[in-house]
C-alpha positions as CSV (number, residue, x, y, z in Angstrom):
1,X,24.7,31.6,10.6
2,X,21.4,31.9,9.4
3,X,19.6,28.6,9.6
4,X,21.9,26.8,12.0
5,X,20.0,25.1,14.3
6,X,20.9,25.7,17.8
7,X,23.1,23.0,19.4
8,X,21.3,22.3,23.0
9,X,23.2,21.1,25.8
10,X,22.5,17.7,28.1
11,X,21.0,19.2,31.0
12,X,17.9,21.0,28.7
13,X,17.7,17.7,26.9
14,X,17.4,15.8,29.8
15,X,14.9,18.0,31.3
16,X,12.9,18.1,28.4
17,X,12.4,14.2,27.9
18,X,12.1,14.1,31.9
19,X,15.0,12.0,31.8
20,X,16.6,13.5,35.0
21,X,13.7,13.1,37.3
22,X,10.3,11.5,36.7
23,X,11.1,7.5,36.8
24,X,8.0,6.4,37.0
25,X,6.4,8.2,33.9
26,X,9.1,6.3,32.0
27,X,8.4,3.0,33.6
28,X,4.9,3.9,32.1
29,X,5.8,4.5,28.7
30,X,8.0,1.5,28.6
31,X,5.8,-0.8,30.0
32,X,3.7,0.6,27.2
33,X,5.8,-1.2,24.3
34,X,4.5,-3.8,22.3
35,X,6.2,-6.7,20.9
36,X,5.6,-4.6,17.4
37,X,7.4,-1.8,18.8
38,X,10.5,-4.1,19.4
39,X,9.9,-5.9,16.2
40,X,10.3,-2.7,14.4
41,X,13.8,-1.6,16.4
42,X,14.8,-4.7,15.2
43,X,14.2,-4.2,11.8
44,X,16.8,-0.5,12.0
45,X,20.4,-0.5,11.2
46,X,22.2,-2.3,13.6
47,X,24.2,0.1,15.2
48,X,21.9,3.7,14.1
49,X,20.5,5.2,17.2
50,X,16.8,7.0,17.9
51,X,15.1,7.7,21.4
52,X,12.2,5.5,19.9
53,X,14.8,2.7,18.8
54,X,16.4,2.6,22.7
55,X,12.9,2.8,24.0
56,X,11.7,0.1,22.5
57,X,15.0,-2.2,22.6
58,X,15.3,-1.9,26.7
59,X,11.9,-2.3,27.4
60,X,10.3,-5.5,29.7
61,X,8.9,-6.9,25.7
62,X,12.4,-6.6,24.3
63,X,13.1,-9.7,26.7
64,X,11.7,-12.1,24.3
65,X,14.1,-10.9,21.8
66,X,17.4,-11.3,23.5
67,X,18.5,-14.1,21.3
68,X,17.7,-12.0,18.0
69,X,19.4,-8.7,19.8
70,X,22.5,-10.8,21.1
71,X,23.3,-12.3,17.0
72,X,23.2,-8.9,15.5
73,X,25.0,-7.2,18.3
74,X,27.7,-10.2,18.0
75,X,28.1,-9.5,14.5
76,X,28.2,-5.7,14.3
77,X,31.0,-5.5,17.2
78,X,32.6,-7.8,14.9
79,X,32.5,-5.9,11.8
80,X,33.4,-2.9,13.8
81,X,35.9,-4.1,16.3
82,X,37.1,-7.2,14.9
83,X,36.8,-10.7,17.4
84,X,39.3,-8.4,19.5
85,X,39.1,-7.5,23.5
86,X,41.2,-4.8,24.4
87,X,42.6,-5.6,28.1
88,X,43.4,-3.2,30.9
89,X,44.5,-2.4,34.4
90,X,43.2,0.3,36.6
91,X,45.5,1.6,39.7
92,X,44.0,3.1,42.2
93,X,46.1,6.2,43.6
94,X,44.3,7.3,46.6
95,X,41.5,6.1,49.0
96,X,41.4,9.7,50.9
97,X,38.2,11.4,49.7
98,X,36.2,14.5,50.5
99,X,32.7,13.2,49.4
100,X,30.2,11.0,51.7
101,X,28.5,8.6,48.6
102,X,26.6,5.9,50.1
103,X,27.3,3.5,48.1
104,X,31.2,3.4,47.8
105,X,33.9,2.2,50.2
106,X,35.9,5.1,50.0
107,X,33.0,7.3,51.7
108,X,34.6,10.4,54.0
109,X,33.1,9.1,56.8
110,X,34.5,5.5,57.1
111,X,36.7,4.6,59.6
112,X,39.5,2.8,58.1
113,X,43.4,3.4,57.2
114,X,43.6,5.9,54.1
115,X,46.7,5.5,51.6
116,X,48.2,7.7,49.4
117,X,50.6,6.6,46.9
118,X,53.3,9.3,46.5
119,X,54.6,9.4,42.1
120,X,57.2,6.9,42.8
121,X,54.8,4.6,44.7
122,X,52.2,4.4,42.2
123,X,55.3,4.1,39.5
124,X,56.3,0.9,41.5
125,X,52.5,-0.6,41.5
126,X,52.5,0.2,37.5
127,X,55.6,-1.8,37.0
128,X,53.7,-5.0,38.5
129,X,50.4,-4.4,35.9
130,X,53.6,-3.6,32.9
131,X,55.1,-6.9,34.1
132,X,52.2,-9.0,33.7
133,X,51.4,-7.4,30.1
134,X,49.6,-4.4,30.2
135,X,50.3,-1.5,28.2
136,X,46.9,0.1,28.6
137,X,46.2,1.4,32.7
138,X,43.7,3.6,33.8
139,X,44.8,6.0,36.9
140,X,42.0,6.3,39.2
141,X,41.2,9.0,42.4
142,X,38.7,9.0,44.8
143,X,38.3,13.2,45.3
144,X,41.5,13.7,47.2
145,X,42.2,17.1,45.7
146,X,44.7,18.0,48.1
147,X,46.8,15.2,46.6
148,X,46.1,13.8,43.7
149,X,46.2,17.0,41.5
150,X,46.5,17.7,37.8
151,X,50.7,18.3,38.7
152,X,50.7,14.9,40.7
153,X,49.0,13.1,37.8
154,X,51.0,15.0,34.8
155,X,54.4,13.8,36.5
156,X,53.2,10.0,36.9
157,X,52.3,10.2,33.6
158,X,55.7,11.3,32.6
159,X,57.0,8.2,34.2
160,X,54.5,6.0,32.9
161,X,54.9,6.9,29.1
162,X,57.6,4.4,28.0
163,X,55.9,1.5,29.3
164,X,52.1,2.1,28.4
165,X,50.3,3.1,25.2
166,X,47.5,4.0,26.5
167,X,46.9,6.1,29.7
168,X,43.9,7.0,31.3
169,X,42.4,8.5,34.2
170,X,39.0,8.3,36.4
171,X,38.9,11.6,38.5
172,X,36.7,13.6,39.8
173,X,35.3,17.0,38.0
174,X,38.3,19.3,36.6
175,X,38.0,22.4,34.8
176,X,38.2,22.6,31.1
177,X,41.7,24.1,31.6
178,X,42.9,21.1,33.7
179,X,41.5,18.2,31.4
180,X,43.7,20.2,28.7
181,X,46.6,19.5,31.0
182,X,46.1,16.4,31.4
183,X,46.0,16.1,27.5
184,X,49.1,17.8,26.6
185,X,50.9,16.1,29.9
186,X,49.8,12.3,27.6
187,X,46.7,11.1,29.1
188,X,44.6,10.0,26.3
189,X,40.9,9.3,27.9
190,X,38.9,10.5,30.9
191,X,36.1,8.0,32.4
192,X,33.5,9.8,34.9
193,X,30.3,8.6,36.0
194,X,26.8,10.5,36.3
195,X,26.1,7.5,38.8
196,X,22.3,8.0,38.2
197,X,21.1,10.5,36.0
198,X,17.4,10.7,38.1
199,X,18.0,14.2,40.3
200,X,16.3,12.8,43.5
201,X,18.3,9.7,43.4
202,X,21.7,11.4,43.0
203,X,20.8,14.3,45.6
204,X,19.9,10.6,48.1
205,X,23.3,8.7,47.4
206,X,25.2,11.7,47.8
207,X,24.4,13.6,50.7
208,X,27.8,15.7,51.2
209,X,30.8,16.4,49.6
210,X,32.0,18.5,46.4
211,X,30.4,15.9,43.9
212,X,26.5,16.3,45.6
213,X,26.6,19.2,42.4
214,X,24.4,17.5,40.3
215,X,24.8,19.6,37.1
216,X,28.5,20.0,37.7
217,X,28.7,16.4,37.2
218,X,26.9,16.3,34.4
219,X,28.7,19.2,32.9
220,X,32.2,17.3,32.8
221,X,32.2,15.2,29.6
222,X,31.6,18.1,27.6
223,X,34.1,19.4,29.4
224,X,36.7,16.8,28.8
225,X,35.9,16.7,25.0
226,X,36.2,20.7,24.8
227,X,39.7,20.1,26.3
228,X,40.2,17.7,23.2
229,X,40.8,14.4,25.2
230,X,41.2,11.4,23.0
231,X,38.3,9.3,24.6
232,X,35.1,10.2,27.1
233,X,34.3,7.4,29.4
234,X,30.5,7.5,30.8
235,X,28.6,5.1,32.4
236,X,26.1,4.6,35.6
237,X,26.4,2.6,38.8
238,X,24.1,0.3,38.4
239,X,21.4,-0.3,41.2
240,X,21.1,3.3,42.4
241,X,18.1,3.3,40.1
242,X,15.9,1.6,37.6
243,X,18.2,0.7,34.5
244,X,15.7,1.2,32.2
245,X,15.6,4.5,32.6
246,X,18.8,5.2,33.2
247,X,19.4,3.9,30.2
248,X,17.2,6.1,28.3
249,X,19.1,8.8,29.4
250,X,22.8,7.5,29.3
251,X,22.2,7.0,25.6
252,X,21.0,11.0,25.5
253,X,23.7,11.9,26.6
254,X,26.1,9.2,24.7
255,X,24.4,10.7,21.8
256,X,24.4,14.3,22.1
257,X,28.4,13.9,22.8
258,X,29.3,11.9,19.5
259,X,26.9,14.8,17.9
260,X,29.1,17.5,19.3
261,X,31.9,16.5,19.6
262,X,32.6,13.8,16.7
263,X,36.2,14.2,17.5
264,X,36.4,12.2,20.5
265,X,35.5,9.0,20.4
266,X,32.9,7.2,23.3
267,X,32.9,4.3,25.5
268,X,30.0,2.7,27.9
269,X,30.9,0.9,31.1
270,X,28.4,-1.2,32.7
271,X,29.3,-1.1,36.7
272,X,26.8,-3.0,39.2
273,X,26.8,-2.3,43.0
274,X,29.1,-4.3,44.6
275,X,30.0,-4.8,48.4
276,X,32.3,-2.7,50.1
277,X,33.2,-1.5,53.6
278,X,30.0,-0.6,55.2
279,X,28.0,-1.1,51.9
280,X,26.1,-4.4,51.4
281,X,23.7,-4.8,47.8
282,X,20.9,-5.2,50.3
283,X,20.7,-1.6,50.9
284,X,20.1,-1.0,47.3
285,X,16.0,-1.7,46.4
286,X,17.5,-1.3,42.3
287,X,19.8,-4.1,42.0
288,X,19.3,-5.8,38.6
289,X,19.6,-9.3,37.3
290,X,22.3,-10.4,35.1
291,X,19.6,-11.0,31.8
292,X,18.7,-7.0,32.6
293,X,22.4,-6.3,32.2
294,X,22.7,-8.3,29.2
295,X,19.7,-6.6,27.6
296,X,21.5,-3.0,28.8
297,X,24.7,-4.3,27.1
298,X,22.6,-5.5,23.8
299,X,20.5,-2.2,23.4
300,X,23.3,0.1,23.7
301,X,25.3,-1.5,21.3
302,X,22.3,-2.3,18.5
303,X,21.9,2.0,19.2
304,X,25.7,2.9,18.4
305,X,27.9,1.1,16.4
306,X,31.4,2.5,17.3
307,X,31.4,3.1,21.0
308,X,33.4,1.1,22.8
309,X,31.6,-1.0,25.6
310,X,33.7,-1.7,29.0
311,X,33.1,-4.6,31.6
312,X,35.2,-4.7,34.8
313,X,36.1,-7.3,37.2
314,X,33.1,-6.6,39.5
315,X,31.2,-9.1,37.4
316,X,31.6,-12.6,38.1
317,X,34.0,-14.9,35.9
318,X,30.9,-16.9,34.1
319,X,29.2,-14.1,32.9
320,X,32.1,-12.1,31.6
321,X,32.9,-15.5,29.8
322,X,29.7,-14.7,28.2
323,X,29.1,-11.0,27.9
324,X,32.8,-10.8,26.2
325,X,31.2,-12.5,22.9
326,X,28.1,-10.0,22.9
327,X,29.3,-6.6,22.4
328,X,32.3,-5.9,24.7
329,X,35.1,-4.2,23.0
330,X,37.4,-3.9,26.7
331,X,38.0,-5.6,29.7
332,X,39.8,-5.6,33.2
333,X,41.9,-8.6,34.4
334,X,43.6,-9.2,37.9
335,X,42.2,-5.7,39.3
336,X,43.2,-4.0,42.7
337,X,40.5,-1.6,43.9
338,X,42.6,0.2,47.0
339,X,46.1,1.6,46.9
340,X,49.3,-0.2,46.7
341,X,47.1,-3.3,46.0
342,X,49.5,-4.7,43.5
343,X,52.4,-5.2,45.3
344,X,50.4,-7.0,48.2
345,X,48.9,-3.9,50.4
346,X,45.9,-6.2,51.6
347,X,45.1,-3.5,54.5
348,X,44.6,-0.8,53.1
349,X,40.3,0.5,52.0
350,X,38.9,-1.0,48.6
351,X,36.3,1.2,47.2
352,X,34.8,-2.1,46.6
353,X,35.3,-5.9,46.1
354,X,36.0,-7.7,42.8
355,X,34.4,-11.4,41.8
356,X,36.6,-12.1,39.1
357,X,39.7,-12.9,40.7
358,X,41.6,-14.8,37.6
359,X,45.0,-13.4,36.4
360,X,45.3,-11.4,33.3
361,X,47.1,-14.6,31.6
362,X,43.9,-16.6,32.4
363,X,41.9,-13.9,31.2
364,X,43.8,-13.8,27.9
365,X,43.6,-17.3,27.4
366,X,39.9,-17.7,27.8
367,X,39.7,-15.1,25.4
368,X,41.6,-17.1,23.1
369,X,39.7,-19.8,23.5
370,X,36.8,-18.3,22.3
371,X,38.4,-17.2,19.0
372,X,38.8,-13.4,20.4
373,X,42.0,-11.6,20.5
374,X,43.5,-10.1,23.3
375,X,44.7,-6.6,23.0
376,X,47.5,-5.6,25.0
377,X,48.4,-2.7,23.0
378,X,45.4,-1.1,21.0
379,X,47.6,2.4,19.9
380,X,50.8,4.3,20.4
381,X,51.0,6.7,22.7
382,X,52.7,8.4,19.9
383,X,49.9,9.8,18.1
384,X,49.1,12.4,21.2
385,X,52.9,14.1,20.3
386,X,53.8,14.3,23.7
């Protein structure tokens, strides 16, 4: 039509703002932002999103303003989300994996005993998370394409129906086709990482194996919304690079997806590099502090209003105390990172250790003691008319 502006897609808009290579021109430019600048951001809808308003909000002067970012993030989570935390469970279904990423337990090249959980298996392991509340799990697979396939994954979820609301999965890049059979099979969001959206980083931490594709990876969540899935799930490890920049271009591309696709809704999660078999943090020169993730948390939330905002067990019990209050909209509780974890496999690979170790009950009832309701059960699976 004539007129219609041209809908460009995230790898040209990355590129153009430099936003998949060039750190240190954006460390420039931030360290360039004045107290005014923040000031200013401030002064925006809570919630409304510009590149100038995330520029300015996770800059090094946007420190001083924490306090003033953390009472209106607080209160728009609240008029958007209710004092509610929804509450979930992910299984891990496999620790087989073809790739070699440095920073992950579940690296090819590790020697260590491999799992895989056969349908009924990891039917068994969701019966323990069902039995301590949960009705909202996330299914999650190292690449073991062999394995865990889109046939594997359609017939768990076929089991898993009755006894969760909400099922998701955390997998590595499918075709358009294959994210629609996951739909249509009752799997309601898809989470995958960029990792680190800086090209030299990524082409560093991930030296063989199917996911080194860089723009592959990136192409996937407009994949998953093109295959109509509920939910996108996008995030980046963080300490692979500098999180100011990544964040610049995580909300690029959290944007361009709720402009294109408005029928899917968006969530955020927040990991940080945590230990794991042959991995230590000190190998990591980009490891941030916990007031750098709280400012990450803050600025992404004052940019968009209605994306939900995930924090998982890798984060230590204090701080999620806190962090739960500021933004978040969904939590872990009681997670197993390695297969068959639930019902007591202690042997077996984790793809990486946990700090919070407290049961789902305890989670719940510090929730509740902060004046926030738990939410075991945030829809019905019967909207997805499968």
């Amino acid at each position: 039509m004539p007129g219609t502006k041209q809908i460009t897609d995230i790898k040209n808009i990355l590129a153009e703002k430099q936003l998949d290579g060039n750190s240190q021109f954006w460390q420039q430019k931030l360290q360039q932002i004045t107290q005014t600048n923040v000031k200013k951001a401030l002064t925006t809808t809570p919630g409304t999103y510009s590149f100038e308003k995330i520029l300015a909000l996770i800059s090094p002067a946007a420190e001083n303003y924490l306090e003033q970012m953390a009472q209106q993030a607080q209160q728009l989570t609240i008029q958007r989300f209710g004092k509610t935390i929804r509450l979930y469970a992910p299984l891990y279904l496999s620790n087989y994996c073809e790739n070699s990423c440095l920073y992950c337990g579940f690296n090819k090249t590790t020697a260590a005993e491999r799992i895989r959980l056969t349908v009924e298996q990891a039917a068994a392991e969701a019966d323990i998370i069902a039995s301590e509340g949960f009705t909202d799990i996330l299914l999650v697979s190292s690449e073991d394409r062999e394995f865990i396939t889109v046939d594997y994954l359609s017939a768990l979820t076929k089991k898993l129906r009755k006894k969760f609301s909400s099922i998701a999965v955390e997998i590595y890049q499918l075709s358009r086709e294959d994210y629609a059979r996951l739909f249509e099979a009752g799997i309601e969001a898809v989470t995958i990482y960029q990792e680190t959206y800086d090209r030299a980083a990524y082409s560093h931490f991930h030296p063989a194996g199917p996911k080194a594709d860089y723009d592959r990876r990136l192409s996937a969540a407009d994949l998953i919304a093109q295959a109509g899935i509920r939910e996108i799930g996008t995030g980046v490890l963080l300490g692979l690079n500098d999180f100011r920049t990544e964040t610049l271009a995580l909300a690029e591309h959290v944007h361009h997806l709720m402009k294109r696709y408005w029928q899917s809704r968006s969530s955020v999660s927040f990991p940080r590099l945590r230990p794991a078999c042959n991995v230590t943090r000190r190998q990591f020169k980009y490891l941030l502090s916990d007031t750098n993730l709280v400012q990450m948390i803050l600025a992404m939330r004052l940019c968009f209003a209605d994306v939900g905002l995930v924090l998982s067990t890798r984060e230590n019990a204090n701080l999620r105390d806190s962090l739960v209050t500021l933004g978040i909209t969904k939590t872990s509780a009681g997670s197993k990172t390695n297969p068959g974890g639930y019902s007591g496999k202690t042997n077996s690979l984790e793809q990486f250790t946990t700090d919070d170790k407290r049961t789902p009950s305890q989670i719940a009832q510090m929730l509740k003691s902060k004046g926030y309701e738990p939410v075991w059960k945030d829809w019905d699976c019967a909207f997805l008319n499968v």
